[in-house]
C-alpha positions as CSV (number, residue, x, y, z in Angstrom):
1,X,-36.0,29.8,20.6
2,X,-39.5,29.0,20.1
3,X,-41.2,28.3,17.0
4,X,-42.7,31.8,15.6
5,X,-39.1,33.3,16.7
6,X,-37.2,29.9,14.8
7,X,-40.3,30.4,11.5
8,X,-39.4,34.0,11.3
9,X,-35.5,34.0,11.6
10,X,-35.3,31.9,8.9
11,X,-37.7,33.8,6.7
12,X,-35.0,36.8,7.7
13,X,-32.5,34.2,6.0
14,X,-34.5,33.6,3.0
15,X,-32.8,35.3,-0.2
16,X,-34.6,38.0,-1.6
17,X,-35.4,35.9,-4.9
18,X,-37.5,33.6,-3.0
19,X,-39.2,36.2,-0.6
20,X,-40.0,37.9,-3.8
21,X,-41.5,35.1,-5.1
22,X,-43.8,33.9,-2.1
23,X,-45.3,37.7,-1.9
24,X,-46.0,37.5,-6.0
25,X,-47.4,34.0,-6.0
26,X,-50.0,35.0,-3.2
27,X,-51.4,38.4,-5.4
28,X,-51.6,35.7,-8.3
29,X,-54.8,34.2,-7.0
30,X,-56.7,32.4,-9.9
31,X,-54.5,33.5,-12.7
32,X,-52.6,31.1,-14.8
33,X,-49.0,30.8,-14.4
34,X,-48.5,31.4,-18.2
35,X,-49.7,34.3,-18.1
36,X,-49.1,36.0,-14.8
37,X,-45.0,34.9,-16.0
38,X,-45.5,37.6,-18.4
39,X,-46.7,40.2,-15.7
40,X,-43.9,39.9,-13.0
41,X,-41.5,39.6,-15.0
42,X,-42.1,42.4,-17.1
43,X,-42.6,44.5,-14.0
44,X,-39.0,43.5,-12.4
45,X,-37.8,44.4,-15.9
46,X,-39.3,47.9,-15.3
47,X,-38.0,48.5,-11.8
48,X,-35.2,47.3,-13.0
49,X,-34.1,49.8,-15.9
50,X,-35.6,52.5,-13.6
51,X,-33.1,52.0,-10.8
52,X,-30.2,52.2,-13.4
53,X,-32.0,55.0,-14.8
54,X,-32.0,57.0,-11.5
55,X,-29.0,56.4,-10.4
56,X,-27.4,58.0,-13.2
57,X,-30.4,60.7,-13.3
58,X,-29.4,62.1,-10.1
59,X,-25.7,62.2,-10.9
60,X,-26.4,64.3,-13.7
61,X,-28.5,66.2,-12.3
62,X,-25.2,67.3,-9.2
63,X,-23.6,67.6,-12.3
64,X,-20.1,67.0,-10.4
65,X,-16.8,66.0,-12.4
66,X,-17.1,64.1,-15.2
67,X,-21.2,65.1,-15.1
68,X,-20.8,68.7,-15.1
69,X,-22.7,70.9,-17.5
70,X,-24.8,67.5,-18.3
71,X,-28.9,67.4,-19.1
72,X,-30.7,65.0,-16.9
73,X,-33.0,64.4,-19.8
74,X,-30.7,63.6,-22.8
75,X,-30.8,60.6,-23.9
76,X,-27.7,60.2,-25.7
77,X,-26.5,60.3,-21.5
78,X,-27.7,57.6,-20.8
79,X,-26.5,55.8,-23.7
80,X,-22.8,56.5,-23.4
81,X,-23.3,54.8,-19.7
82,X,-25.0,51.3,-21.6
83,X,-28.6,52.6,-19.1
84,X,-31.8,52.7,-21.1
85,X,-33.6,56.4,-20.7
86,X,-37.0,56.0,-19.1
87,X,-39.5,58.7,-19.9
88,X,-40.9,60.4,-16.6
89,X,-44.0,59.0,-17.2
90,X,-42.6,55.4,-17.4
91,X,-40.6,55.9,-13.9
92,X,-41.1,54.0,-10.9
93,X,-42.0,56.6,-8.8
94,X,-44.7,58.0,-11.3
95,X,-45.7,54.3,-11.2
96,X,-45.6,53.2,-7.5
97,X,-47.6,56.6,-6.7
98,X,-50.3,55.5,-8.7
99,X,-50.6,51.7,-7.7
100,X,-53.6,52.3,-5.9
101,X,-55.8,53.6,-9.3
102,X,-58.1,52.0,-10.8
103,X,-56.1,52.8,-14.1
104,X,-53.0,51.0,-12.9
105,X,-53.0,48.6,-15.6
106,X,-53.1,51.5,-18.5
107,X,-51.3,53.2,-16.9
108,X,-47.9,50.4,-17.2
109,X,-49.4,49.1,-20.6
110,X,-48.1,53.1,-21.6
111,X,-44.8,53.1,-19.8
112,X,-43.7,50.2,-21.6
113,X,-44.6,51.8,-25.1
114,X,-43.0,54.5,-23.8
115,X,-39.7,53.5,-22.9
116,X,-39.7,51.0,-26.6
117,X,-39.7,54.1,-28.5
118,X,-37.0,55.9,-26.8
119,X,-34.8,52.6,-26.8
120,X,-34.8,50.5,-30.5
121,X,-33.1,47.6,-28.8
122,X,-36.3,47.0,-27.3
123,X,-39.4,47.6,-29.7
124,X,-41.7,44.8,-29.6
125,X,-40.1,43.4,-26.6
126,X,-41.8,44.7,-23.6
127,X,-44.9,43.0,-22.4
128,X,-48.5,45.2,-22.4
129,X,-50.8,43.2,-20.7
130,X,-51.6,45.2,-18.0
131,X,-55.2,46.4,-18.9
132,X,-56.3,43.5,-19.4
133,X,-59.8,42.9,-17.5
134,X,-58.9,39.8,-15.9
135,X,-55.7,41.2,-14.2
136,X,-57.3,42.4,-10.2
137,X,-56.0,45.9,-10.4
138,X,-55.9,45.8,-6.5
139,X,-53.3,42.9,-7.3
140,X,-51.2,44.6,-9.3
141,X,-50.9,47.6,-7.4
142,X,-50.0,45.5,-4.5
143,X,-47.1,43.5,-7.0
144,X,-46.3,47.5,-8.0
145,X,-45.7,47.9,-3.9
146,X,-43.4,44.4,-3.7
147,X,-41.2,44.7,-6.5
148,X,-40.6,48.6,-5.5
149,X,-39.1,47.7,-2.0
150,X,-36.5,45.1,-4.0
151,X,-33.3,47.9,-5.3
152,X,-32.3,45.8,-8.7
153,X,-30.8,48.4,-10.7
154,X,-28.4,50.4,-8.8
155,X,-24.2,49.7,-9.3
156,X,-24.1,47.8,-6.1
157,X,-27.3,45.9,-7.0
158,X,-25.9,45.2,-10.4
159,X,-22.1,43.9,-9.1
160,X,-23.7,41.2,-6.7
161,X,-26.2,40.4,-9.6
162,X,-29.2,40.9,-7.4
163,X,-31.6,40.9,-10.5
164,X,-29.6,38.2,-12.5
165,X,-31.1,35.8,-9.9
166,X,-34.1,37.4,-9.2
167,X,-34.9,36.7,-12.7
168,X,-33.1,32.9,-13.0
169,X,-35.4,32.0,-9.8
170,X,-38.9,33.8,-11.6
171,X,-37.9,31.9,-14.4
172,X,-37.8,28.6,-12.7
173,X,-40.4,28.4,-10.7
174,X,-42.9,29.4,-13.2
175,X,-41.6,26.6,-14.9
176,X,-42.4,24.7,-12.2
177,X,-45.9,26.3,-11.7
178,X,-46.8,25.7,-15.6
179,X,-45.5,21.6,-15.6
180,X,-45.9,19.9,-18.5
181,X,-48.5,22.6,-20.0
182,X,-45.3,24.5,-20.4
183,X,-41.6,25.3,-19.6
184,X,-40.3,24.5,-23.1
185,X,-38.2,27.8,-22.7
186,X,-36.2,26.4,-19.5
187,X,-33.8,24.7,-19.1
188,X,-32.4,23.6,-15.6
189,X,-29.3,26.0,-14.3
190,X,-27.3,23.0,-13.6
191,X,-27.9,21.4,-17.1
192,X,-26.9,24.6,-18.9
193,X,-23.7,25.5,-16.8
194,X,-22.5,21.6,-17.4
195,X,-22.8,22.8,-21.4
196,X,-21.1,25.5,-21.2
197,X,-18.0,24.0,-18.8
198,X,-17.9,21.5,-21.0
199,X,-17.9,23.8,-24.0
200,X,-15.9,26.7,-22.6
201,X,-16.6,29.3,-25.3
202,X,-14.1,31.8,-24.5
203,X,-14.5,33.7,-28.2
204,X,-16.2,33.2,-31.2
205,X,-19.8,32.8,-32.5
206,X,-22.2,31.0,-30.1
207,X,-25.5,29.9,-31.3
208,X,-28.9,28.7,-30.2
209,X,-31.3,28.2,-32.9
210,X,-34.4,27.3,-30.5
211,X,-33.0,29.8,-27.9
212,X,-35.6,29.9,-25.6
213,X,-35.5,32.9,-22.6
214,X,-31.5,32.9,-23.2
215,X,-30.4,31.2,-20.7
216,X,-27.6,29.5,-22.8
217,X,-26.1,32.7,-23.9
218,X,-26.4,34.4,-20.1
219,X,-24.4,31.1,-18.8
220,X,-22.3,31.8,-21.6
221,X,-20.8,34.9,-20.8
222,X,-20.6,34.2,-17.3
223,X,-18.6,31.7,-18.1
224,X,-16.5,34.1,-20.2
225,X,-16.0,36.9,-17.5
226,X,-15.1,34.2,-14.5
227,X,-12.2,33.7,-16.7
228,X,-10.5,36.6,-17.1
229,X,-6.7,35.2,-16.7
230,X,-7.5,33.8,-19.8
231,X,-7.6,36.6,-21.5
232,X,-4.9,38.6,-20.0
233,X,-2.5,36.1,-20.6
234,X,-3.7,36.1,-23.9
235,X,-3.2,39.7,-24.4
236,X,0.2,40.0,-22.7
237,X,-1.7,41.5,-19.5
238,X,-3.1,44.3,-21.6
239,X,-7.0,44.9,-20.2
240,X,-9.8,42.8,-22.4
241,X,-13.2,43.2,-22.1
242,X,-14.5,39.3,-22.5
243,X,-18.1,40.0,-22.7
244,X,-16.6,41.7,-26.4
245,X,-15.1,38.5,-27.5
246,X,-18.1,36.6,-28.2
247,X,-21.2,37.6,-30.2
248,X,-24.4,35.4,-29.4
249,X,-27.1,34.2,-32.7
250,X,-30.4,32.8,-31.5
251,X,-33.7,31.9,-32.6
252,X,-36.8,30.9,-31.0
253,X,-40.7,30.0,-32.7
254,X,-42.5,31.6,-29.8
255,X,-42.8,35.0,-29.6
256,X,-43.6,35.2,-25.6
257,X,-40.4,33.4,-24.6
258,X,-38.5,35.6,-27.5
259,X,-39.5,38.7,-25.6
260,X,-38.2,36.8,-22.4
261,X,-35.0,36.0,-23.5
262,X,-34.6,39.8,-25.4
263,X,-35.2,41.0,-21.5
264,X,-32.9,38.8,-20.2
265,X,-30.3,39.5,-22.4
266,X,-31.2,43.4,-21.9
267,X,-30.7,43.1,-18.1
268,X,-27.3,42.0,-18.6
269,X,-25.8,44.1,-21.0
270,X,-25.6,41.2,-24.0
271,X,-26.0,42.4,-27.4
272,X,-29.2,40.6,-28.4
273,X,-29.4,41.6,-32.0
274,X,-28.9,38.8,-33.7
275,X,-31.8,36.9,-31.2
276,X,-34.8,36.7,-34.1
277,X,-38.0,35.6,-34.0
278,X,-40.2,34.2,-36.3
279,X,-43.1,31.9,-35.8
280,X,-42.3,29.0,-38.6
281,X,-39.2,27.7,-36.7
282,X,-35.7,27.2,-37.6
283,X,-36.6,24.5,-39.6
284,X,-38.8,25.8,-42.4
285,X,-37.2,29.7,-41.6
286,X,-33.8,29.2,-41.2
287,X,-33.2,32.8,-40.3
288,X,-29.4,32.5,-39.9
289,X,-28.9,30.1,-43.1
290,X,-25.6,31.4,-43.9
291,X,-23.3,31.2,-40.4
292,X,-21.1,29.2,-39.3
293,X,-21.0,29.0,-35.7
294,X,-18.2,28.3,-33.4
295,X,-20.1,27.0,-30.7
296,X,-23.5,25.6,-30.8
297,X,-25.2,24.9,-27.5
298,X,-28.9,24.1,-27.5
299,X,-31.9,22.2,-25.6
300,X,-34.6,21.2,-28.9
301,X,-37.6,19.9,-27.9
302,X,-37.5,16.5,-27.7
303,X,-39.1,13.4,-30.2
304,X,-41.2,16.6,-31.9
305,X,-43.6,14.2,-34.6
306,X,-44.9,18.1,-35.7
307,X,-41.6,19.6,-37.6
308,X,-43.3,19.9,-41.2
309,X,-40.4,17.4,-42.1
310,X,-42.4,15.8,-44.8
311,X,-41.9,19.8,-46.6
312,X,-38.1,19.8,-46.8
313,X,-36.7,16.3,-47.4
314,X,-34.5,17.9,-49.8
315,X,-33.0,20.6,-48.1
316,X,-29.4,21.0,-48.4
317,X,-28.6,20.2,-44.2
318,X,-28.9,16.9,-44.6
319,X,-26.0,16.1,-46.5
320,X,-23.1,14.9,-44.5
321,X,-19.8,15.0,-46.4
322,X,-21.8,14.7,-49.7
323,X,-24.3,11.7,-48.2
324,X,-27.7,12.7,-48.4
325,X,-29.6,11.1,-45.3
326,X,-32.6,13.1,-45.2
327,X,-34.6,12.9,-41.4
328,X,-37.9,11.4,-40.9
329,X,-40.5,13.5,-41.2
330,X,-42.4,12.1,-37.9
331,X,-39.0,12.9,-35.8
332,X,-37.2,16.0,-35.0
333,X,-34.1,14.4,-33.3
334,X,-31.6,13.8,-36.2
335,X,-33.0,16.9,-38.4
336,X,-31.9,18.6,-35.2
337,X,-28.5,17.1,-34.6
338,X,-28.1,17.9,-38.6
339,X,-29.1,21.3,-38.6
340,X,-26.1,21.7,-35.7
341,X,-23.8,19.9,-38.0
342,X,-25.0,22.3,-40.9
343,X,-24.2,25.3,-39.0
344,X,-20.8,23.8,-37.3
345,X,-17.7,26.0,-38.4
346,X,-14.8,24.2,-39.5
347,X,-13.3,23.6,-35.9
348,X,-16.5,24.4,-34.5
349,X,-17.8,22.6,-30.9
350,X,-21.5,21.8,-29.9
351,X,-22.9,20.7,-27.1
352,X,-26.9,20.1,-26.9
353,X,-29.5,18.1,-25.0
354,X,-31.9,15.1,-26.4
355,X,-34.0,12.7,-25.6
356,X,-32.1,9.6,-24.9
357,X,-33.7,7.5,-27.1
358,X,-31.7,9.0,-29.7
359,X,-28.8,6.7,-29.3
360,X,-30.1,3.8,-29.6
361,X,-33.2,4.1,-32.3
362,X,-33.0,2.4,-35.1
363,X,-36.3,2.7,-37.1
364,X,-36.9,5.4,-39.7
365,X,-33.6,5.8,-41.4
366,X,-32.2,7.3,-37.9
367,X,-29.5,4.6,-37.5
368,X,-28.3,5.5,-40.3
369,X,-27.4,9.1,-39.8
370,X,-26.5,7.7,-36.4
371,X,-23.8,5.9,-38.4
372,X,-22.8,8.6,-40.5
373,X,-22.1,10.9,-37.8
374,X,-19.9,8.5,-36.3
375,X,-18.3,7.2,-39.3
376,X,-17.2,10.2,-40.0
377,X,-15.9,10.9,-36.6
378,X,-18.1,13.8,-35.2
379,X,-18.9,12.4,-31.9
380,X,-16.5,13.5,-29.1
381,X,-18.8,12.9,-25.8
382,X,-21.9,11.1,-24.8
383,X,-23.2,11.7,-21.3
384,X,-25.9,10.2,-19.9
385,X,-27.9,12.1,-17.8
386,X,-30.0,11.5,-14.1
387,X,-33.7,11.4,-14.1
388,X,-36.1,14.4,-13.1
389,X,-33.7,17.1,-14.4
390,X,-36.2,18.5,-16.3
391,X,-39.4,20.2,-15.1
392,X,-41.7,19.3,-18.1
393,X,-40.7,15.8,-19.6
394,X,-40.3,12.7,-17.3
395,X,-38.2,11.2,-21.0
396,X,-35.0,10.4,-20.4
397,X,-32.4,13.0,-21.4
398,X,-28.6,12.8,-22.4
399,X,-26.0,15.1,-24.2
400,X,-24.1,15.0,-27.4
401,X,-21.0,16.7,-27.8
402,X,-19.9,16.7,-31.3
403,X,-16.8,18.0,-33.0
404,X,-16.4,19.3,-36.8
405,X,-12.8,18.9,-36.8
406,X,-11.3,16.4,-34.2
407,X,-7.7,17.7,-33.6
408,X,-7.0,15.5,-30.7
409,X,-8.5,12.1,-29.3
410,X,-9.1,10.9,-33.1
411,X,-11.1,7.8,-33.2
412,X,-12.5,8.0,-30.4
413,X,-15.4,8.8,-28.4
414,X,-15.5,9.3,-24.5
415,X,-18.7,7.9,-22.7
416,X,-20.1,9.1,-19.7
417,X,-22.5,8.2,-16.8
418,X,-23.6,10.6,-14.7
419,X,-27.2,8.8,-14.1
420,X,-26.0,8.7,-10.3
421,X,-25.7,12.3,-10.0
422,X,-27.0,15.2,-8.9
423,X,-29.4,15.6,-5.6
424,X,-33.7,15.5,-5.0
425,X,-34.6,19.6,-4.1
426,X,-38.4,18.3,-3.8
427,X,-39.7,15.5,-4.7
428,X,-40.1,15.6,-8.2
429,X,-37.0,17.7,-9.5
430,X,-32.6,17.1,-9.1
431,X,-30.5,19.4,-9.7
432,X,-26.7,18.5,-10.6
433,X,-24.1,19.9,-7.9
434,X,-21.1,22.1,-8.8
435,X,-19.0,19.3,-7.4
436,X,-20.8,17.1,-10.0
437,X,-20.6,19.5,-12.5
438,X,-16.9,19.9,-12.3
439,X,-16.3,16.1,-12.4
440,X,-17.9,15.5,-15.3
441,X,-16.5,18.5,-16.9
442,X,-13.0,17.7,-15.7
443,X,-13.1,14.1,-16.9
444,X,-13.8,15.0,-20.2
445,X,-11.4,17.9,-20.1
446,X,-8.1,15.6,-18.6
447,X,-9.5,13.0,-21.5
448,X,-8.9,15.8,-24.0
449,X,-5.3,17.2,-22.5
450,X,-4.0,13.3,-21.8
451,X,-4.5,12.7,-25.9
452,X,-1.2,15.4,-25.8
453,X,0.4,14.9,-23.2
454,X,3.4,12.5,-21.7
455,X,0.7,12.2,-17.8
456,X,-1.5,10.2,-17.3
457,X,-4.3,12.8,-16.7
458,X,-7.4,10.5,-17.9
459,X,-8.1,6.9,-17.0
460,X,-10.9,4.7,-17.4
461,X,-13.7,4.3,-14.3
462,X,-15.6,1.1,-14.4
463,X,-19.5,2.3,-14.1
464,X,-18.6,6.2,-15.0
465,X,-16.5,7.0,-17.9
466,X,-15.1,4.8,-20.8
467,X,-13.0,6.1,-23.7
468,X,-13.9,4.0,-26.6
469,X,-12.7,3.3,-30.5
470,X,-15.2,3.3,-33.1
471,X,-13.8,-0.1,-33.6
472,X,-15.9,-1.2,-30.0
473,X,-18.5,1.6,-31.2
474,X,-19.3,-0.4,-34.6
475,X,-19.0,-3.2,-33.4
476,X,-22.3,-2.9,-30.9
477,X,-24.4,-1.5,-33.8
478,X,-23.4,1.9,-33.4
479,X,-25.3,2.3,-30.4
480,X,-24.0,5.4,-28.1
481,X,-25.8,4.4,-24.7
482,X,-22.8,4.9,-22.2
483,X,-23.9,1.7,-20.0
484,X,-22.8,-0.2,-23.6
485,X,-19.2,1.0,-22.6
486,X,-18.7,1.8,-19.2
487,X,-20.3,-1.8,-17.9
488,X,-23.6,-1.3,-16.7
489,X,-26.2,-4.1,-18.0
490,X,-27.7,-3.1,-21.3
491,X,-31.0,-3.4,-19.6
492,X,-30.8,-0.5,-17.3
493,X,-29.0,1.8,-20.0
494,X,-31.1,0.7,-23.1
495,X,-34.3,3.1,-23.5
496,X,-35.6,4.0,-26.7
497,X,-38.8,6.1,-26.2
498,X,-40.8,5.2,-29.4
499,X,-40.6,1.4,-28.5
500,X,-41.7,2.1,-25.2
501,X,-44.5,3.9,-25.9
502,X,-45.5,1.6,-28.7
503,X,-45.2,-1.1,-26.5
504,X,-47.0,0.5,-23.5
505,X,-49.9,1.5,-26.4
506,X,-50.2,-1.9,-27.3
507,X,-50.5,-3.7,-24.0
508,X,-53.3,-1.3,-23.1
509,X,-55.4,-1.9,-25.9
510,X,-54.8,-5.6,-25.6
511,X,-56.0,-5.2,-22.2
512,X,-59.1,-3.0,-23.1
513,X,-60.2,-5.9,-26.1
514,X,-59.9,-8.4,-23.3
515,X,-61.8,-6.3,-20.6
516,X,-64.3,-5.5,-23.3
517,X,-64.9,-9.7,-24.6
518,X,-64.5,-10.4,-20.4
519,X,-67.7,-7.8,-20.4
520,X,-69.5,-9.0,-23.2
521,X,-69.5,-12.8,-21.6
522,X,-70.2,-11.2,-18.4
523,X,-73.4,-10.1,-20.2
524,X,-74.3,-13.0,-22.0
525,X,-74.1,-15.5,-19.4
526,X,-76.5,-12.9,-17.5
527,X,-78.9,-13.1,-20.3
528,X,-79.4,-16.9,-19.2
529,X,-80.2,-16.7,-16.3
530,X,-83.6,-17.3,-15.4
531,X,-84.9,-15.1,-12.7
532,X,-88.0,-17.2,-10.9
533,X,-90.5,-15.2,-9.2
């Protein structure tokens, strides 16, 4: 086979998420990933809906069996069938035959206002930045062309979940485009399935208060309808619908990646009502002050100094069992793991990423709610994580897993080391493997079962997993770094990110004041030197 036959079999091979993608990124030309996100995306939202919408359209329209007698054009339709009604002038036909327009970009700014106001679920959601000068008309019409020859919304598109990761993949690698200028809303597929595995939220409340695009709550109830044996043994075979036994509660500051996540949510059927957005944060607007969640899975951002802490030292979260440790106002990390403990129900299980520096730190009053928690027995699982997870931080990440009500494995806490993990996809970025993903799961899961059972399901693995006492916890200083436990040096496990940085700060400017006295001598021996003509 020669090599434009080899170059264009395997483009053949490619999935249709990443041919997608290729054809987009090329009509971008100088726009900025942040931006342009907002564009496609919003688009293969459009196409979307508008496949579901014609599918049904043109069944109604036969008008055979259970659609006879039935108006093509009434709404309530298209409602009993869970499809959002799209105007005719919001349709991608109408659309695609006018790519070519100079008013393109109106044109789509109207067919989203269109389609809000004959849907509620989604006013305020859809993106209108079509018109916008600096968006090539002659580009868009061409990304009009390439999404159209993609079918997302039929039946058949929607049972092999053709636009599920369509959309995973957009999301991704715009994160990857935007680096460390953005990405705050993503977190890595493999990161939020290991949550929810180790979570396993087969009913209840499941919250996110700093939600991002949703990705916690899609894994969620993926998660929930891969296990549908659960439930029928649970029901004595009678037929349950799991996507009805949990209801999701988010929150998210930013009012782009809110509209993402309300679209990705909307794509998949999940009721995003109880998603809000408001720009002060779930900190100073705690929109949801009054639940009490079952589940609490969540990726904060990591070491934020900007929280307006120094505003609500008194607030009532930061009482644990009638202690009040109030955070520090320059970190976000244990006003975080509070606020989770606030919102915990009384047998409620969460599961959320942080920097790793917040098992160790001791400045600041942090150690001290470190101790608390622990005390008190909260902490079920550390695990540490591997590097370059995460497309916008290079700070080292881990999980916490912690438990309102411990019913089994009192006393305890089960470390973790996964730092070993997980494979290089480019240079920069790892992804964790589902083989990885149900080992560390499973150990955590045969630790829980062994605590009540006669088998020995859990043991100890020198250099990966360690159940320990909070005897052996208190005695190293309350320090949660797995290494501690499993026997890895402390030096390779140990990282607290403010030290480093302080220390990294300091031995620059040491260097600069002795560059800058080196210079000054430099100078001044110069100045004695007679130059001789």
């Amino acid at each position: 086979m020669n090599r434009n036959a080899k170059e264009k079999k395997n483009q053949n091979d490619e999935p249709l998420e990443k041919k997608l993608w290729k054809a987009a990124d090329k009509l971008r030309k100088n726009m900025d990933a942040a931006e342009y996100k907002h564009v496609v995306l919003g688009l293969i939202f459009l196409k979307y809906i508008s496949d579901a919408f014609e599918e049904l359209y043109q069944k109604l329209k036969e008008g055979k069996g259970d659609y006879e007698g039935a108006d093509p054009e009434d709404k309530n339709e298209y409602t009993a069938e869970k499809v959002f009604y799209v105007p005719p002038s919001a349709r991608w036909k109408w659309l695609q035959g006018r790519a070519k327009l100079p008013t393109i970009g109106k044109d789509v700014d109207d067919a989203m206002d269109a389609i809000e106001k004959d849907n509620p679920s989604l006013r305020g959601v859809l993106p209108k930045v079509y018109a916008q000068e600096k968006l090539d008309k002659a580009s868009l019409g061409g990304l009009i062309d390439l999404i159209g020859s993609a079918v997302l919304g039929t039946k058949e598109a929607q049972s092999k979940d053709v636009l599920g990761k369509v959309y995973e993949y957009f999301l991704g690698e715009f994160a990857l485009a935007e680096g460390r200028k953005g990405g705050q809303f993503y977190t890595p597929g493999s990161v939020v399935k290991l949550l929810v595995e180790m979570l396993e939220p087969y009913e209840g409340r499941v919250f996110d208060p700093c939600c991002g695009s949703g990705g916690m709550f899609v894994q969620s109830e993926k998660f929930v309808e891969s296990h549908r044996d659960y439930y029928k043994k649970k029901s004595n075979g009678l037929s349950l619908n799991p996507a009805d036994r949990i209801s999701i509660y988010g929150q998210e500051s930013n009012q782009t990646t809110w509209r993402l996540a309300k679209m990705n949510l909307a794509i998949r059927h999940i009721d995003s009502t109880n998603v809000k957005w408001n720009n002060e944060g779930s900190f100073l607007n705690d929109t949801h002050k009054d639940l009490k969640a079952d589940y609490i899975i969540a990726n904060p951002p990591f070491e934020d100094s900007d929280w307006s802490g120094d505003l609500l030292q008194n607030d009532a979260r930061w009482s644990i069992l009638g202690q009040k440790l109030p955070p520090p106002p320059n970190n976000a990390n244990y006003a975080w793991i509070q606020h989770f403990l606030y919102h915990l129900a009384p047998n409620g299980f969460a599961g959320f990423v942080l920097s790793k520096g917040s098992l160790t730190v001791r400045t600041s009053g942090q150690d001290k709610i470190r101790k608390a928690i622990i005390e008190n027995d909260f902490v079920d699982c550390i695990i540490n994580l591997p590097t370059k997870l995460f497309l916008n931080t290079q700070i080292p990440a881990c999980l916490w897993f912690l438990r309102r009500n411990k019913q089994k494995r009192k006393g305890e806490i089960l470390f973790i080391d996964a730092r070993n993990m997980g494979f290089l996809i480019n240079r920069r970025n790892r992804v964790l493997s589902d083989k990885d993903i149900a080992l560390i799961a499973g150990t955590y899961h045969n630790w829980r079962a062994s605590a009540s059972s006669a088998s020995e399901e859990y043991k100890d693995v020198q250099g990966f997993c360690k159940s320990a006492t909070l005897n052996e916890v208190k005695a190293l200083n309350y320090v949660l770094t797995p290494g501690r436990y499993i026997g890895l040096p402390d030096d390779e496990d140990d990282f607290n990110f403010a030290e480093r940085f302080n220390a990294l700060k300091s031995e620059l400017e040491k260097q600069i004041e002795e560059e800058a006295e080196l210079n000054k001598a430099i100078v001044e021996n110069l100045a004695k030197i007679e130059v001789k003509g």
